[in-house]
N, C-alpha and C positions, 0 to 999 in steps of 0.2 A: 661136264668138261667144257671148258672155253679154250678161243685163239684170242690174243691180247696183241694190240698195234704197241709195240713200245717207244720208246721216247727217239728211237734213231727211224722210225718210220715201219721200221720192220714188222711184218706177222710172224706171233711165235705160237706155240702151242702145238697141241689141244695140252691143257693145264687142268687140275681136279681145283675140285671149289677149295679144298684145304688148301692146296697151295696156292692159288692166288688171295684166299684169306690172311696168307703167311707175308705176299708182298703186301698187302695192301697195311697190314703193321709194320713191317719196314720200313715203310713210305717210297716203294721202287714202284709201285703201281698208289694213282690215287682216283679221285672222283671222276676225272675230265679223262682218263686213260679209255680207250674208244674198246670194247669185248665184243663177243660173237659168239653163240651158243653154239655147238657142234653140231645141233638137227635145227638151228636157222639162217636165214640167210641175210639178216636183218645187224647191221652192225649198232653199238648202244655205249653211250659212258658208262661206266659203272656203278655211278652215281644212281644210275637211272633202273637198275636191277634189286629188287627187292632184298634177296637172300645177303648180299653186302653191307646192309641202312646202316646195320645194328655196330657193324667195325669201321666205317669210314667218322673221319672228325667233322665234328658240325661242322656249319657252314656261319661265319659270323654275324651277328644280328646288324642291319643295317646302323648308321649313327642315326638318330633322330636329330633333324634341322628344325634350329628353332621355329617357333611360330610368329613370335612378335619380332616385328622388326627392328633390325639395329641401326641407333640413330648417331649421328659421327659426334664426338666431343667439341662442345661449345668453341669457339675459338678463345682464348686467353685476352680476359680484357685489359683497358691502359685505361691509365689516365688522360685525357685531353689537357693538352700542354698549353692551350690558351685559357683553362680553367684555371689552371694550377698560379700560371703569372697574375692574372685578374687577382687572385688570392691574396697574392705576394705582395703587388703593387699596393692593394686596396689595406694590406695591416701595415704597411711602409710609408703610405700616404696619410694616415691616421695619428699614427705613433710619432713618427717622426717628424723634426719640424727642417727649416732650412730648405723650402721649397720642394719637399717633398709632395706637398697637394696639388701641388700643380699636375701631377700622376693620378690626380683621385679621378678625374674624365676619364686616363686614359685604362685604367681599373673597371673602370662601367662598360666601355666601348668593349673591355676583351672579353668582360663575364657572359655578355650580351650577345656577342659573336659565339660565344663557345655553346652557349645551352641553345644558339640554332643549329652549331654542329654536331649538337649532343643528339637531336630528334633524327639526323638524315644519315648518323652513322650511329647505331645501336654497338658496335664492338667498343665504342668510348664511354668511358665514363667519367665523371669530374662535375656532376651537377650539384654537389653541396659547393666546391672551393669557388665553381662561377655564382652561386647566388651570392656567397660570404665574401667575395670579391666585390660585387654589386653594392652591396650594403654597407661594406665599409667605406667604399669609393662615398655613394652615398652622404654617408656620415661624415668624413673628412671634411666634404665641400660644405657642409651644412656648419659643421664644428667653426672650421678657417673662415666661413663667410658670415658668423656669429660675430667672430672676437673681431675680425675688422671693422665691423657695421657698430661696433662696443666703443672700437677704439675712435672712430670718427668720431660717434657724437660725445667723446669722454673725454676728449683731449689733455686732460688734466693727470687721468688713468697712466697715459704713457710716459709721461712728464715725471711723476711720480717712482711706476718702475724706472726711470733712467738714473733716479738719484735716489733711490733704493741701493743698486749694483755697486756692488766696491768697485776702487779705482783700483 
């Protein structure tokens, strides 16, 4: 026979082991519900009474916390925008005639500036468009400073395409 504390604070009882087997499948008594044996003086969850183990619902197995640490997602990279122009400039300055080479410098100076930005900020990237910016700039000045150093000592060359050109 037990007294059982119930959920309004009350002592009830004395109760037979069937019957509070009976609530403890109802779910009107559970684990943490505080009992007292009728020849103790010793108050007990019931949880904690052997003759119960076998009708009370497990107790849920803890979650297991990973072990390896979690590490936060990369930040989303960009392009460096000084890359990207250096690029632009340096196949614009190439390609194109009508004073465009004169952007072949300023093609060099960007790709230049941008792969020191590329080393001190690692969330950028644009290190192929600043080298191929580089190069072509490069090449522009080399190409334009070819055909004028052509046309000085060839005088005849220019003379020639003029009266080449339809009127």
């Amino acid at each position: 026979m037990y007294k059982i504390i119930g959920a309004d604070l009350k002592e009830y009882g004395p109760v037979s082991v069937e019957q509070l087997r009976q609530w403890i499948s109802e779910g009107r008594v559970n684990g943490q519900t505080k009992v007292q044996a009728v020849d103790s003086a010793e108050w007990k969850s019931v949880a904690d009474c052997p003759e119960f183990a076998d009708i009370l619902p497990k107790a849920p197995q803890p979650i297991a916390t990973p072990t390896t640490p979690i590490t936060p997602l990369p930040m989303p990279l960009r392009n460096s925008q000084m890359a990207v122009w250096s690029m632009v400039l340096g196949i614009g300055s190439l390609l194109c005639c009508c004073g465009w080479f004169l952007v072949a410098p300023v093609a060099i100076v960007l790709g230049a500036v941008a792969l020191s930005q590329l080393k001190s900020h690692p969330e950028l990237t644009g290190r192929g468009f600043a080298i191929v910016g580089i190069i072509l700039g490069i090449l522009a000045i080399l190409v334009y400073g070819s055909f004028t150093v052509f046309c000085v000592l060839n005088p005849d060359f220019m003379q020639n395409l003029q009266n080449s050109m339809p009127r």
